[in-house]
N, C-alpha and C positions, 0 to 999 in steps of 0.2 A: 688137111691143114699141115703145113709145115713145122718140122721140129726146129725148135731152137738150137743152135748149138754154141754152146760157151766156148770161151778161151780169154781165161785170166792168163795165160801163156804172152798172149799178142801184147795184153793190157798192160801187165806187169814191165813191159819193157820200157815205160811211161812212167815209172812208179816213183821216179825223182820228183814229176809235178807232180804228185800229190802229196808228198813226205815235204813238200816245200809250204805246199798249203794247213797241212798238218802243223809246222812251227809257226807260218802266218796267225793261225786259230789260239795256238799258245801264245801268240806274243801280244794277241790282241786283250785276249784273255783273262792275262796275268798283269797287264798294264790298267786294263777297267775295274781290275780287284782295289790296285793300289789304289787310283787315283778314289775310288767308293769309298773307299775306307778310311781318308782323310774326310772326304766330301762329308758321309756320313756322322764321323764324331761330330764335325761342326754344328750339321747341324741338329746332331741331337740336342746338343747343348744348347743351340740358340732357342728348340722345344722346350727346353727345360728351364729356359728362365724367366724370373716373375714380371719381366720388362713385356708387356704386348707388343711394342713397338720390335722388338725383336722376338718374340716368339711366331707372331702372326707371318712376315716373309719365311721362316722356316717349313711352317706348318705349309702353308701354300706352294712350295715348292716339292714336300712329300709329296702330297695331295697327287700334283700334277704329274710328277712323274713314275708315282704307283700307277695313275689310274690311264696313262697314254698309251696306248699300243707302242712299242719299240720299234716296231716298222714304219710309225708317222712321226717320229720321234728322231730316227735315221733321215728319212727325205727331208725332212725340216731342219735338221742342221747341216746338211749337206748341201741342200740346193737354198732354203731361206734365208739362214743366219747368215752367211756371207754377203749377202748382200744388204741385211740389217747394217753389219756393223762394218761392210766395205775390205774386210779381209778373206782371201780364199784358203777355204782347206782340201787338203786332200783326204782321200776316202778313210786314211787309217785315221788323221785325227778325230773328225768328222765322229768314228766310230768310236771310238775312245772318248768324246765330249758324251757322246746319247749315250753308249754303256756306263760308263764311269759314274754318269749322275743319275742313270735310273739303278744301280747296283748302290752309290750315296743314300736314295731315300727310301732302299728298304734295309738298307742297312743302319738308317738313323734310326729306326724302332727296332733293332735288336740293341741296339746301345742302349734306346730308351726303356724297353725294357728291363735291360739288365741293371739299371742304375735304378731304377723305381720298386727294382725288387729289392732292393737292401733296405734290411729292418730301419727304422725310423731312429730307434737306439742308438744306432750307428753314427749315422750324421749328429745328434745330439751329443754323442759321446765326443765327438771331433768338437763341435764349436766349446765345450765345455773345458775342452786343453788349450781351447783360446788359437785353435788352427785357421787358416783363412782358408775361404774356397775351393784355391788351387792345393796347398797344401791337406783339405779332406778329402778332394778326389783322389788326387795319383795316390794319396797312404794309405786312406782306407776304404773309400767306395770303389774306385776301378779297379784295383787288385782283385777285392772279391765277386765285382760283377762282371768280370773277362772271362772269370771257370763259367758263370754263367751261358753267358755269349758264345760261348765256341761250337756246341752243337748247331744252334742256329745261323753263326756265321756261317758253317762248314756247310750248309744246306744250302744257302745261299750260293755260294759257289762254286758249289755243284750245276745250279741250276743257271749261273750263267755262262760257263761253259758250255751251255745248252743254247745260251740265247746267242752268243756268238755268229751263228752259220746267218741271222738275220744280217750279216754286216754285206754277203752278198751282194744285196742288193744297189749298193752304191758301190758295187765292182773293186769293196775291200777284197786282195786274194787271200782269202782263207779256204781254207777246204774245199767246200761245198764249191764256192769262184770257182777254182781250181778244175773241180770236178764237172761242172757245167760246161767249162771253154775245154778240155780233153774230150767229153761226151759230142761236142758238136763238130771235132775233127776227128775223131775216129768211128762214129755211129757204133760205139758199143757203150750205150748208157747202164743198161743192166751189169755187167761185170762191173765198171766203173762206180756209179752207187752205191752195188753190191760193198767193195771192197771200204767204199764210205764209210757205210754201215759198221763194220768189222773195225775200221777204225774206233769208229763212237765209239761202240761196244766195248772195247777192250780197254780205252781209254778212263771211260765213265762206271765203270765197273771197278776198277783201279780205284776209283777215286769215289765209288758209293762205301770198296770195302773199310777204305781208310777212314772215313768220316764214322764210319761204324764202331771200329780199332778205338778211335779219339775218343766216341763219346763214351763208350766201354769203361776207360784211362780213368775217364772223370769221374762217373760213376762210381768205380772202386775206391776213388782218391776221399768223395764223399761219405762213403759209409765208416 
């Protein structure tokens, strides 16, 4: 049987497409953080209020996009929804709608947790200075339940930097794209992966230590 022989030498000279696909991943990224993150306050809040009529669309919409695989979640607004609603998107939106709102409803139960974890006191203590609503969240429930929030935000997106490389499949170029359309002109998949890999790694590592660093911060800030 024949030996393999590498050459990251050959491959490296290609190393522009992949350091392109590499900021693809990031922009993809850091744009489904943002857009989650608005998505998600929402609808924590709309979980959170005593109205059915508005709590129930919220809850149903976690529901659905906890519990959907992100890969039929990708095809479905990439090839369905456009034709629902008669507008076309291209693959980074596309990407960005499916990330954005499945990073929104899991991010709307760390919100909702954090806000259901403050003593009852608290809220009590607001309506009793005669505060209204908005002025007892921003002054003294979401202040204190952000220190909350932050480790399990931070895990969160950790883990969609992860979910990311699914954007593939609707021929977003991030990485992985990247890395599949080099493998199939130059027939060295192993090196090319390989060096995938080494990306990840070094990226998500980067970004496991920090979340570690953070919730560390807190931790000490607590005691």
């Amino acid at each position: 049987m024949p030996v393999y022989e590498w050459d990251f030498a050959f491959v490296l000279n290609y190393r522009g497409v992949l350091w392109e696909g590499f900021l693809g991943t990031l922009k993809i990224g850091f744009s489904s953080l943002g857009l989650g993150i608005v998505i998600g306050l929402l609808l924590a809040l709309m979980r959170l209020s005593r109205l059915w009529v508005v709590r129930a669309p919220a809850i149903a919409i976690i529901e659905f996009f906890r519990a959907t695989p992100v890969l039929v979640l990708l095809f479905w607004c990439y090839y369905a929804l456009p034709i629902i609603i008669g507008v076309a998107f291209d693959a980074y939106t596309a990407a960005i709608i499916t990330l954005g709102f499945q990073t929104g409803a899991f991010m709307a139960e760390v919100y909702r947790a954090g806000i259901v974890s403050i003593d009852r006191s608290q809220w009590e203590g607001g309506k009793a200075l005669g505060m209204s609503l908005r002025q007892l969240m921003t002054r003294i429930i979401l202040p204190q339940a952000i220190r909350r929030m932050v480790p399990p935000f931070l895990e969160r997106s950790f883990e969609l930097m992860k979910t990311t490389t699914q954007a593939s499949v609707i021929t977003y170029g991030e990485l992985l794209y990247k890395a599949l359309l080099l493998s199939a002109q130059l027939y060295r998949p192993l090196e090319i992966f390989t060096l995938v890999a080494v990306f990840y790694f070094v990226m998500l590592t980067i970004a496991s230590f920090a979340v570690r660093y953070i919730e560390h911060r807190i931790d000490a800030a607590r005691l």
